[in-house]
VMD Tcl script that builds the backbone (N, CA, C; Angstrom):
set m [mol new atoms 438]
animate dup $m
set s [atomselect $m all]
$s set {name element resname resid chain x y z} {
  {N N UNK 1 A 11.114 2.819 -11.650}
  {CA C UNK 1 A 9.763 3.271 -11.930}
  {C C UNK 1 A 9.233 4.087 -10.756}
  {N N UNK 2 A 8.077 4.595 -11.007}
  {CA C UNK 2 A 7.762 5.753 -9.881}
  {C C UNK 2 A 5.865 5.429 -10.172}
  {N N UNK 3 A 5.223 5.195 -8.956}
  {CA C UNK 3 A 3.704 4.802 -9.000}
  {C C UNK 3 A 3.506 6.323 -9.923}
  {N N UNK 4 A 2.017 5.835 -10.902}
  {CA C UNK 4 A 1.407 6.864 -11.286}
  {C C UNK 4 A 0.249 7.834 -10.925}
  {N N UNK 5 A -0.258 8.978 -11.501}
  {CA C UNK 5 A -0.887 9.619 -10.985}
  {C C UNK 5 A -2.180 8.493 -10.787}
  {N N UNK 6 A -2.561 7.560 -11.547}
  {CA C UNK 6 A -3.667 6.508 -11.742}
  {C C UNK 6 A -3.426 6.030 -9.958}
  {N N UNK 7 A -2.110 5.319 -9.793}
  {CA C UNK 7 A -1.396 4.242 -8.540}
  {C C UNK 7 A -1.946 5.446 -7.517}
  {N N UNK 8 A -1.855 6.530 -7.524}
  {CA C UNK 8 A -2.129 7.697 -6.476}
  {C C UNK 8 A -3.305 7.527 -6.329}
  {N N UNK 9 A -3.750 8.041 -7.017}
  {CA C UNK 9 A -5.760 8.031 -6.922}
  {C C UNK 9 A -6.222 6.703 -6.650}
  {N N UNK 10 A -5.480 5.678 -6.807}
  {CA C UNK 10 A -6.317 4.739 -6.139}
  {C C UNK 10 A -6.056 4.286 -4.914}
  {N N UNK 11 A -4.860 4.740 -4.349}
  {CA C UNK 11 A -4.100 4.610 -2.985}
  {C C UNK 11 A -4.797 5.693 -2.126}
  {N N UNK 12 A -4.992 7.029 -2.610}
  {CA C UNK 12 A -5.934 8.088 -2.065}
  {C C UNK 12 A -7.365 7.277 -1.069}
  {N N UNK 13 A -7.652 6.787 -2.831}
  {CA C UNK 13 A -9.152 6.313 -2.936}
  {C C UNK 13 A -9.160 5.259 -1.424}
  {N N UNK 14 A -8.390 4.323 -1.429}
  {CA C UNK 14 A -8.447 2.959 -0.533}
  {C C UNK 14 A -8.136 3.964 0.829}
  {N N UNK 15 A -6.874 4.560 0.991}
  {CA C UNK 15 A -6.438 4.869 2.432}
  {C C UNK 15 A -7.620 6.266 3.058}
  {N N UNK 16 A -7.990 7.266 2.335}
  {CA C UNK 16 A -8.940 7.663 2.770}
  {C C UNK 16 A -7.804 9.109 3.409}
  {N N UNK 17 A -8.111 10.134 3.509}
  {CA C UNK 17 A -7.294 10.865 4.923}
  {C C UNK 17 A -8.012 12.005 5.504}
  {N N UNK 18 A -7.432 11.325 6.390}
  {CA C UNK 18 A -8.020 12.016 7.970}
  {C C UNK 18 A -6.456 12.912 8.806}
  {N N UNK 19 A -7.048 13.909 8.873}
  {CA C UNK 19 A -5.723 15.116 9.728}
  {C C UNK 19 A -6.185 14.902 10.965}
  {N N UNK 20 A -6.227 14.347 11.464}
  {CA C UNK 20 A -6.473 13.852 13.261}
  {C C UNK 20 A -6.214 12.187 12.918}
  {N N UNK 21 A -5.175 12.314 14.019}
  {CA C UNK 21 A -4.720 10.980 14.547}
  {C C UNK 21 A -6.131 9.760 14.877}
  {N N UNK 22 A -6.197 8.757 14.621}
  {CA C UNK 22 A -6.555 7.410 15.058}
  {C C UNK 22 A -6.272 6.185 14.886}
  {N N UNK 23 A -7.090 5.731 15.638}
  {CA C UNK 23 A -6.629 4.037 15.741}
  {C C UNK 23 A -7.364 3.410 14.832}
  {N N UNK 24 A -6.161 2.438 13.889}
  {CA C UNK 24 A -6.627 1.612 12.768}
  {C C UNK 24 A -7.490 0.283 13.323}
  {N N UNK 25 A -7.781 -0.527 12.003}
  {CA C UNK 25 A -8.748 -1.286 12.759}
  {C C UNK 25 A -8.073 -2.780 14.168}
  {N N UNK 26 A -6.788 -2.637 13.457}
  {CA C UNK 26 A -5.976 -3.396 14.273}
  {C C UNK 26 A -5.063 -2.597 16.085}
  {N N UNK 27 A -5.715 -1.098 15.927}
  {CA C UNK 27 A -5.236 -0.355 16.962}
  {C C UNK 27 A -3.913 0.302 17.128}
  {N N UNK 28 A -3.759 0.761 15.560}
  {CA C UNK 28 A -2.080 1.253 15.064}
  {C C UNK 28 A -2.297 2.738 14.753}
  {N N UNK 29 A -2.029 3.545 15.847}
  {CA C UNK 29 A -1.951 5.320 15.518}
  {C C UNK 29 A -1.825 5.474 14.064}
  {N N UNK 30 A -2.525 6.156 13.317}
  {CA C UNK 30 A -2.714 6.181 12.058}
  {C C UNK 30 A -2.840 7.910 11.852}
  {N N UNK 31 A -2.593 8.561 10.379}
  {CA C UNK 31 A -3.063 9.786 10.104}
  {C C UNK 31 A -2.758 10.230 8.704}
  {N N UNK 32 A -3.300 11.026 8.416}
  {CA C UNK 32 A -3.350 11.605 6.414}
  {C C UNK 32 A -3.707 10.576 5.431}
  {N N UNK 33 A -3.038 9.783 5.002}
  {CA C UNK 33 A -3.117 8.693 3.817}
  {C C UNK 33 A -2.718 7.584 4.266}
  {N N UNK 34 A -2.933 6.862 5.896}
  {CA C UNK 34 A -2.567 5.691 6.337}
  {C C UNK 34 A -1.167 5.553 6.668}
  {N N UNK 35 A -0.906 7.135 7.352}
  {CA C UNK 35 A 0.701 7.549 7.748}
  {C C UNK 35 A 0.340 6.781 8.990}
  {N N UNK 36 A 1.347 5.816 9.494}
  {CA C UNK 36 A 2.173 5.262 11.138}
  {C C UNK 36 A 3.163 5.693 11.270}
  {N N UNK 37 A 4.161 6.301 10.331}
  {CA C UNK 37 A 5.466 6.445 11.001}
  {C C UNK 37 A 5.203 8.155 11.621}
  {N N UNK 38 A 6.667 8.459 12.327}
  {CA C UNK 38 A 6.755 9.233 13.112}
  {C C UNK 38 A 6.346 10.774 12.055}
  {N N UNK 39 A 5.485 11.951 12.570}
  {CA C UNK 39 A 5.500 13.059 11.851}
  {C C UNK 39 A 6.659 14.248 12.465}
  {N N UNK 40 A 7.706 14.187 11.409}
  {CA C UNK 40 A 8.527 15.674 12.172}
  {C C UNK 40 A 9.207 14.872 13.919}
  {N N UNK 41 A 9.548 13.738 13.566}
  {CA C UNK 41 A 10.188 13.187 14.815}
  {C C UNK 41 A 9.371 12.706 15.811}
  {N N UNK 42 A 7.615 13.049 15.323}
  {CA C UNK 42 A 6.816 12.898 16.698}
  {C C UNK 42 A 6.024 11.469 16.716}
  {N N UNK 43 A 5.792 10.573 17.392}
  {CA C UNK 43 A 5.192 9.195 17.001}
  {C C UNK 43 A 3.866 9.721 16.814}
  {N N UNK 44 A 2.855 9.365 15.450}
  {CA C UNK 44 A 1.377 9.547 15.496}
  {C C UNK 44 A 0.980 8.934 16.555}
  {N N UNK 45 A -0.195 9.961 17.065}
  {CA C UNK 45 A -0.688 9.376 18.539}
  {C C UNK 45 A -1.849 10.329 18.773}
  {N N UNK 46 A -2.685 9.876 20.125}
  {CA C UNK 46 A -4.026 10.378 20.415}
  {C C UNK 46 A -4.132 12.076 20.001}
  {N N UNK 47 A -4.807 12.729 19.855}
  {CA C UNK 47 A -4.550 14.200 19.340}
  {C C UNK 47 A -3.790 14.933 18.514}
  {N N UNK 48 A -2.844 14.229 17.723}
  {CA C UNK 48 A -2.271 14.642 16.811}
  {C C UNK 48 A -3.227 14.871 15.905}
  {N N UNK 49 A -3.039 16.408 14.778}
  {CA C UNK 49 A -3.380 16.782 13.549}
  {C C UNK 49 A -2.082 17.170 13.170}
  {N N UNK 50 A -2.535 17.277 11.462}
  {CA C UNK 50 A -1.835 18.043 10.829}
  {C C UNK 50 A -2.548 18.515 9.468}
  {N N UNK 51 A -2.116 19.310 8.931}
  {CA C UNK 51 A -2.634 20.005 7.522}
  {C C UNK 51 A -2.872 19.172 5.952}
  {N N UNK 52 A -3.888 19.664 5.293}
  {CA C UNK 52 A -3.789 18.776 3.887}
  {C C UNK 52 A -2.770 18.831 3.347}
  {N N UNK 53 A -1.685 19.307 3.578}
  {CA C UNK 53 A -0.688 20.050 2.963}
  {C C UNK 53 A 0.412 18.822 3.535}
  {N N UNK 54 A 0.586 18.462 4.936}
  {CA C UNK 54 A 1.551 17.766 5.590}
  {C C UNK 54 A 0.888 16.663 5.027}
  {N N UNK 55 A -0.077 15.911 4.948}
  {CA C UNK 55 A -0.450 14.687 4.643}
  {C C UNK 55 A -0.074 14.301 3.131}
  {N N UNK 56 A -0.015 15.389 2.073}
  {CA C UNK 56 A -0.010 15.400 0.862}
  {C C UNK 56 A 1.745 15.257 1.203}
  {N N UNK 57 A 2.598 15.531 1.769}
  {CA C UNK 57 A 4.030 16.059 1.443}
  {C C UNK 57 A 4.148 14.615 2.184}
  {N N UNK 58 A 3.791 13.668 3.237}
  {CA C UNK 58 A 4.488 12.501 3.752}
  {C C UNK 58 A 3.857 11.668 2.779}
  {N N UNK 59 A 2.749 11.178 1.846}
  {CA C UNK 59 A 2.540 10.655 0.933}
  {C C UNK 59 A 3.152 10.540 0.053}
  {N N UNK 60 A 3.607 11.774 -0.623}
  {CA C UNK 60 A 5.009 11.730 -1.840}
  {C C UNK 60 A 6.205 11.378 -1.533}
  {N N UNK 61 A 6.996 11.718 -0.142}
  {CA C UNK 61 A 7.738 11.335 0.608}
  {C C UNK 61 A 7.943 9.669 0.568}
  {N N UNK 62 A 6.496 9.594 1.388}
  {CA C UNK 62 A 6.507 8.104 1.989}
  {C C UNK 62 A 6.442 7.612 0.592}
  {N N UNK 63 A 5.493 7.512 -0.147}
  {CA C UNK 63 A 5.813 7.170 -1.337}
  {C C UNK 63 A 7.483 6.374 -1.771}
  {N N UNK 64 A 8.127 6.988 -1.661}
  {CA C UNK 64 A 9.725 6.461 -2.189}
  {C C UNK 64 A 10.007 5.400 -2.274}
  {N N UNK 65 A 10.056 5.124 -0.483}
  {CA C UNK 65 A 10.737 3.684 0.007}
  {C C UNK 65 A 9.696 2.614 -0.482}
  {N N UNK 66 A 7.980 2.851 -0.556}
  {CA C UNK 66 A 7.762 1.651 -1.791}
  {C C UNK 66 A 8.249 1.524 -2.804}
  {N N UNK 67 A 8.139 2.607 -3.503}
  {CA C UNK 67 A 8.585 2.599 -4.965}
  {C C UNK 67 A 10.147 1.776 -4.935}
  {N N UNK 68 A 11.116 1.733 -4.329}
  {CA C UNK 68 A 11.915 1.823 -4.205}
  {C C UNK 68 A 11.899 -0.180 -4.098}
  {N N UNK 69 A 11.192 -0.312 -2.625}
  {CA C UNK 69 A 10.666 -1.841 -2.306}
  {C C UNK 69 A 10.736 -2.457 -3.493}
  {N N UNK 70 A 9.396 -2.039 -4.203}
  {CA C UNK 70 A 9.119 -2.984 -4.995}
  {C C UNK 70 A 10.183 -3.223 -6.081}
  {N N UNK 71 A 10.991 -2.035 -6.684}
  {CA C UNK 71 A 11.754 -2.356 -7.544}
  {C C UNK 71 A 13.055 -3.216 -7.310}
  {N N UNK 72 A 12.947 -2.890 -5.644}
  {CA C UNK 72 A 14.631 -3.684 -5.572}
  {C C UNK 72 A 13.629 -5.166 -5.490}
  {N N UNK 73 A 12.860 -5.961 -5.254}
  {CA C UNK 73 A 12.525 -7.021 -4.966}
  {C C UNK 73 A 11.661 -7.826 -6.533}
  {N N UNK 74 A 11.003 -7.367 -7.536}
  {CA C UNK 74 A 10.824 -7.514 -8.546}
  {C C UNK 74 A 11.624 -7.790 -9.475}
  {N N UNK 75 A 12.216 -9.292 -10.183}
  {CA C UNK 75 A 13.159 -9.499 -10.709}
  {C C UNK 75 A 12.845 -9.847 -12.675}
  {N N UNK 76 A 11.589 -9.549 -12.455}
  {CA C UNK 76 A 11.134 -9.822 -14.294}
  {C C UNK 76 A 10.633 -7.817 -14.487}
  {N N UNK 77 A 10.172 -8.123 -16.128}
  {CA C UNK 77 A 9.931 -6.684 -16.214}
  {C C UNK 77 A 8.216 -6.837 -15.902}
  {N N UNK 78 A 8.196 -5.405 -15.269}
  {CA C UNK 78 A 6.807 -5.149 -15.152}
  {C C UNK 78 A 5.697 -4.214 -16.221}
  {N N UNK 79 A 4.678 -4.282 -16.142}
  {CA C UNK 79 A 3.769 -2.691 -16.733}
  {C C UNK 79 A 4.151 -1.680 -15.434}
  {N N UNK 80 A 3.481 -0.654 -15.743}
  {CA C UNK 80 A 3.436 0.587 -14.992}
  {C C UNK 80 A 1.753 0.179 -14.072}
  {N N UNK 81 A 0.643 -0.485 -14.557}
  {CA C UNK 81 A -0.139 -1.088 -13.950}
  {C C UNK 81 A 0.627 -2.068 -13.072}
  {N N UNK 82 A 0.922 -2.799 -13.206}
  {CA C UNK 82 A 1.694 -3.877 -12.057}
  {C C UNK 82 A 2.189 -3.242 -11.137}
  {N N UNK 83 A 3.219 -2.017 -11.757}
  {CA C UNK 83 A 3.972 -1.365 -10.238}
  {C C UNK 83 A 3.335 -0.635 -9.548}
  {N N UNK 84 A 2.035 0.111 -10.038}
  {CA C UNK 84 A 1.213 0.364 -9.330}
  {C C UNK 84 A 0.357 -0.340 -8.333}
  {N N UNK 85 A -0.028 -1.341 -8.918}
  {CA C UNK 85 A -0.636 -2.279 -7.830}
  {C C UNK 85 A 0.535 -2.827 -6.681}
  {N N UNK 86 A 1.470 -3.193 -6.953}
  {CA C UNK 86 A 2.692 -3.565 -6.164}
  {C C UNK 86 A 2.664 -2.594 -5.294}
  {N N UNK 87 A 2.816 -1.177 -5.542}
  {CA C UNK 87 A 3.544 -0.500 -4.672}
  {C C UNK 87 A 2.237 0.370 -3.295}
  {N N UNK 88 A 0.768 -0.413 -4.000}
  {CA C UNK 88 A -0.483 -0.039 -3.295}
  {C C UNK 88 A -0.398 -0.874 -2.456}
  {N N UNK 89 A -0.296 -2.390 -2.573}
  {CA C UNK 89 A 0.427 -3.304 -1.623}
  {C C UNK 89 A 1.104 -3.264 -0.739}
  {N N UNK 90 A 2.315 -2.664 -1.164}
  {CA C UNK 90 A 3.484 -2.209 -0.713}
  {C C UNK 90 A 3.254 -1.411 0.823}
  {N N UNK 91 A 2.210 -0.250 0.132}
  {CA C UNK 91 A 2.056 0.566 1.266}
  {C C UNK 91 A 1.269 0.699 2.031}
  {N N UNK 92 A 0.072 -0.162 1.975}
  {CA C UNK 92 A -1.085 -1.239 2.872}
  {C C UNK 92 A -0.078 -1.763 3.756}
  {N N UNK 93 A 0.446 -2.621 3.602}
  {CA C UNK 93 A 1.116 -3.601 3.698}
  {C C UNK 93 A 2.616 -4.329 4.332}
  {N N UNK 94 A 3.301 -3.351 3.599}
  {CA C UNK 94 A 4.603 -3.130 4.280}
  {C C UNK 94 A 6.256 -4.217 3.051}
  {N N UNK 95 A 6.537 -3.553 2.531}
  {CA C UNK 95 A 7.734 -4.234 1.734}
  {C C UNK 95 A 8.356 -5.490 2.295}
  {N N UNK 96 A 7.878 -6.050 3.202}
  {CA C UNK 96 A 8.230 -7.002 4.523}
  {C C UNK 96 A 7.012 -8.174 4.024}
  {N N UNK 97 A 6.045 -7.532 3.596}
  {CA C UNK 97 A 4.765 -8.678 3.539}
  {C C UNK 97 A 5.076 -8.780 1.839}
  {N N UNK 98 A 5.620 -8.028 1.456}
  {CA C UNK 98 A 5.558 -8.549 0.049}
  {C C UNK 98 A 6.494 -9.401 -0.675}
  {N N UNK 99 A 7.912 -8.697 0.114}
  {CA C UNK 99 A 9.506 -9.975 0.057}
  {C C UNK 99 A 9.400 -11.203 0.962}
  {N N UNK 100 A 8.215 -11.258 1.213}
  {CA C UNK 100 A 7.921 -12.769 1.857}
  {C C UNK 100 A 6.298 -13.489 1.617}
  {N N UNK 101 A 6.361 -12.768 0.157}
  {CA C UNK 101 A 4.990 -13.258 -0.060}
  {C C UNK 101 A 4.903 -14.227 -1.514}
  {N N UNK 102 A 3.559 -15.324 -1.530}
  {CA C UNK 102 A 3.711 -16.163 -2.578}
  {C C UNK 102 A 3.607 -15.460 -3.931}
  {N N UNK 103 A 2.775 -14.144 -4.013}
  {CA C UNK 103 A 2.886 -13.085 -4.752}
  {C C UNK 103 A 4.117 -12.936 -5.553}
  {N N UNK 104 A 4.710 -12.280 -4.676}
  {CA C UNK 104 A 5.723 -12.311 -5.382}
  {C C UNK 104 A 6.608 -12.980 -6.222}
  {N N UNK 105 A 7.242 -14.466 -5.587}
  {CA C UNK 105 A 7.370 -15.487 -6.015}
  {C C UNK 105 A 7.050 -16.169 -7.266}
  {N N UNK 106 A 5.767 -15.866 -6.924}
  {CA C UNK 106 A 4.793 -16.284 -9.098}
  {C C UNK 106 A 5.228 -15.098 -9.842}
  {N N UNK 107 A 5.191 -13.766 -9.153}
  {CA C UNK 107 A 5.331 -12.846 -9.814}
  {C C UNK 107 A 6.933 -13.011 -10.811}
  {N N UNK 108 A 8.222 -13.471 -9.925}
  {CA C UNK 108 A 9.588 -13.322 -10.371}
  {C C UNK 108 A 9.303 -14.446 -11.316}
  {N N UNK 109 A 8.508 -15.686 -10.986}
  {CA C UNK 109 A 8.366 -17.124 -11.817}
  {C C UNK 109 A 8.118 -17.232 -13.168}
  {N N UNK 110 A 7.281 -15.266 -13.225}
  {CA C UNK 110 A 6.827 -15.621 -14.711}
  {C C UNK 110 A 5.405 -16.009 -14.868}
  {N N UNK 111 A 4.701 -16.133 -13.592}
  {CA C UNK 111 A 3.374 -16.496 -13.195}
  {C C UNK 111 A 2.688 -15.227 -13.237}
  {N N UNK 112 A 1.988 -14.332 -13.941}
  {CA C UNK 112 A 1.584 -13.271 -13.984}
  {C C UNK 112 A -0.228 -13.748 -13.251}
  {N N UNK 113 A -0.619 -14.410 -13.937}
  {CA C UNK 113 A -1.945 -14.850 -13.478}
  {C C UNK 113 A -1.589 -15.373 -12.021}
  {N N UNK 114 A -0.945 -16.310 -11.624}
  {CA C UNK 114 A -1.079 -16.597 -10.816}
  {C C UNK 114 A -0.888 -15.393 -9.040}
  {N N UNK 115 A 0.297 -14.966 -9.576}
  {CA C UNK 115 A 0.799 -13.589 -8.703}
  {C C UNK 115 A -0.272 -12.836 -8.872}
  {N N UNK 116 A -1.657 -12.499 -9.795}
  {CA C UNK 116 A -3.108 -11.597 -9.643}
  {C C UNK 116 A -3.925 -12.398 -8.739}
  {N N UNK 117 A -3.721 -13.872 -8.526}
  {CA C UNK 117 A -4.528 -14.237 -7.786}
  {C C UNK 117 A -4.439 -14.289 -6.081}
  {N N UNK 118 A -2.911 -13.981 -6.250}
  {CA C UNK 118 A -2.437 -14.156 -4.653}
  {C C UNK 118 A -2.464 -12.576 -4.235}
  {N N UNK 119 A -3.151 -11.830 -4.467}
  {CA C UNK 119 A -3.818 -10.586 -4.187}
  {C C UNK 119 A -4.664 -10.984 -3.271}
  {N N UNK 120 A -5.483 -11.459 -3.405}
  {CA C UNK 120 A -6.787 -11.506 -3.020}
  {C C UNK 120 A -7.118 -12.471 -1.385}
  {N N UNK 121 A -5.819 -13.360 -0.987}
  {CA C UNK 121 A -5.516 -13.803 -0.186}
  {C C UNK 121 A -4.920 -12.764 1.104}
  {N N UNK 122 A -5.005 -11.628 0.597}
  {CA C UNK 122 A -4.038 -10.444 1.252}
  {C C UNK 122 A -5.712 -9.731 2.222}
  {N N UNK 123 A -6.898 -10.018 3.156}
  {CA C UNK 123 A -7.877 -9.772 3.116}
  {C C UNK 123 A -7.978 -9.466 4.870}
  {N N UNK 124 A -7.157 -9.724 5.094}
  {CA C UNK 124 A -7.547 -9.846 6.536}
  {C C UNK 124 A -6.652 -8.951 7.870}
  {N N UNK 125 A -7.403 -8.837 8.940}
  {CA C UNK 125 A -6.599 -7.849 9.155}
  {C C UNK 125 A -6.781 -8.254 10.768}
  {N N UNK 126 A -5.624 -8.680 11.559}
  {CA C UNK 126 A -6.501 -8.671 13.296}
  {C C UNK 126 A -6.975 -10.209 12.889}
  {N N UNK 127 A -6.518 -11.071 11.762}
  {CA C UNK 127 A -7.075 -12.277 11.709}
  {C C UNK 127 A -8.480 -12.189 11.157}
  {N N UNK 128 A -9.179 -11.483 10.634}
  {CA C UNK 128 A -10.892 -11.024 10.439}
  {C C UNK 128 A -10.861 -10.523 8.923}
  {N N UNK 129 A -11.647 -11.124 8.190}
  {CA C UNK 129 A -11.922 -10.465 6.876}
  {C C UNK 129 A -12.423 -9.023 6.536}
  {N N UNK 130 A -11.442 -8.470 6.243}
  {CA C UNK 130 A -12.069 -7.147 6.647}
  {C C UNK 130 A -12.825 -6.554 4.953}
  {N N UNK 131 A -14.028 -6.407 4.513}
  {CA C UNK 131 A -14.503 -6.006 3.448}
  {C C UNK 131 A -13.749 -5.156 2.840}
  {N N UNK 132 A -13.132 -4.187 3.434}
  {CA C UNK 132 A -12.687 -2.680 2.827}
  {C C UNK 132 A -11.480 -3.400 2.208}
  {N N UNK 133 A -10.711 -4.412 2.905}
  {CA C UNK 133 A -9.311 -5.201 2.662}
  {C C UNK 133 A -9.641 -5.678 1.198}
  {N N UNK 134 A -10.894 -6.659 1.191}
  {CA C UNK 134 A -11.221 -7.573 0.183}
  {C C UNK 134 A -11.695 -6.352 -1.012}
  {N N UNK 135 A -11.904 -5.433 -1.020}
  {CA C UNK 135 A -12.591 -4.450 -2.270}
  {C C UNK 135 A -11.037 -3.844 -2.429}
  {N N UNK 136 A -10.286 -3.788 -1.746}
  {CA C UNK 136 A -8.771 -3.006 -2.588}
  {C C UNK 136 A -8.083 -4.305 -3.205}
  {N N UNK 137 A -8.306 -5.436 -2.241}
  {CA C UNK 137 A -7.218 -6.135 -3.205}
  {C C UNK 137 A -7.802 -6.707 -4.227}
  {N N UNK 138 A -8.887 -6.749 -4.780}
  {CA C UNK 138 A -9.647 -6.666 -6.011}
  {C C UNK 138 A -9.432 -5.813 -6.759}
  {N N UNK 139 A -9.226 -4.421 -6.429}
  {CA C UNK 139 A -9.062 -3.461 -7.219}
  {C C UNK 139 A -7.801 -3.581 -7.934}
  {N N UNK 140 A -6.752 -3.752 -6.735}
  {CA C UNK 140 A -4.897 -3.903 -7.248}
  {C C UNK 140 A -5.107 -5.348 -8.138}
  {N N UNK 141 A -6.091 -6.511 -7.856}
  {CA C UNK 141 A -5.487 -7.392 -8.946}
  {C C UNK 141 A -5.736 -7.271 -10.364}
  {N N UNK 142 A -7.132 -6.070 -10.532}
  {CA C UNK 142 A -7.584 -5.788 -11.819}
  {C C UNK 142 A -6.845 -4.581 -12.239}
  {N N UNK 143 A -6.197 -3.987 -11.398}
  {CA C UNK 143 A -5.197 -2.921 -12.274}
  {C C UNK 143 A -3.680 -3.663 -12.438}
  {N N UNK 144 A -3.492 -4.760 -11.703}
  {CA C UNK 144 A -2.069 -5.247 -12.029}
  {C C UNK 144 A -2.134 -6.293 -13.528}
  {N N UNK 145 A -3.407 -6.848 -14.102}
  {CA C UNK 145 A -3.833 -7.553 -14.855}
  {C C UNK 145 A -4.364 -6.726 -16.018}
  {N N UNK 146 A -4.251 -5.303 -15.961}
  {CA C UNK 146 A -4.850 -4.538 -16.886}
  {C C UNK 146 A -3.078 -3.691 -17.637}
}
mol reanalyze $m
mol bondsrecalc $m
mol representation Tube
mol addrep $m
């Protein structure tokens, strides 16, 4: 499966982008659509920009290796809503927090309700409830339940 244009716009919507480098709320070089990894070999860092154009091309890019995450780790069938929310997770988050999450677990179990509720446990960031955290993973549990 491959997130949809819907999974986009709401990953847009949550990550926000900014073409100048900063520090997330936990103090992690950040840039475009909640890019950390390296741009063009270079680590994001203080003064880095780049174009709507580069932010749009490591999004589709970066994009993959969720898409990719979630499917190798998802062992029942999903909606195209579910893999969307999964793979918004995914990329908040890291394919690392999700193959070791209770989420998932209900999710392979057959627990569909229950795996929407372990969304919402996903809120915090730096140890601190972070609001912006708690309004996306609300959002992903009502599009993974829809």
């Amino acid at each position: 499966m491959e997130i949809s244009n819907n999974g986009i716009n709401m990953l847009k919507g949550f990550e926000g982008c900014r073409l100048a480098a900063y520090q997330d709320s936990v103090g992690v070089w950040t840039i475009g659509y909640g890019w950390t990894q390296p741009v063009n070999g270079v680590p994001v860092g203080k003064g880095m920009t780049i174009t709507q154009e580069i932010a749009d091309s490591l999004l589709r890019s970066g994009l993959v290796q969720y898409e990719k995450g979630v499917t190798g780790l998802v062992k029942v069938t999903i909606n195209q809503n579910q893999f969307d929310a999964l793979v918004d997770f995914a990329y908040n988050l890291g394919v690392k927090a999700l193959e070791g999450s209770t989420l998932l677990k209900k999710l392979n179990a057959g627990d569909i309700k229950g795996a929407a509720d372990e969304f919402l446990r996903w809120n915090k960031s730096g140890g601190k409830v972070m609001p912006g955290l708690t309004n996306r993973r609300k959002a992903e549990r009502e599009v993974f339940l829809s």
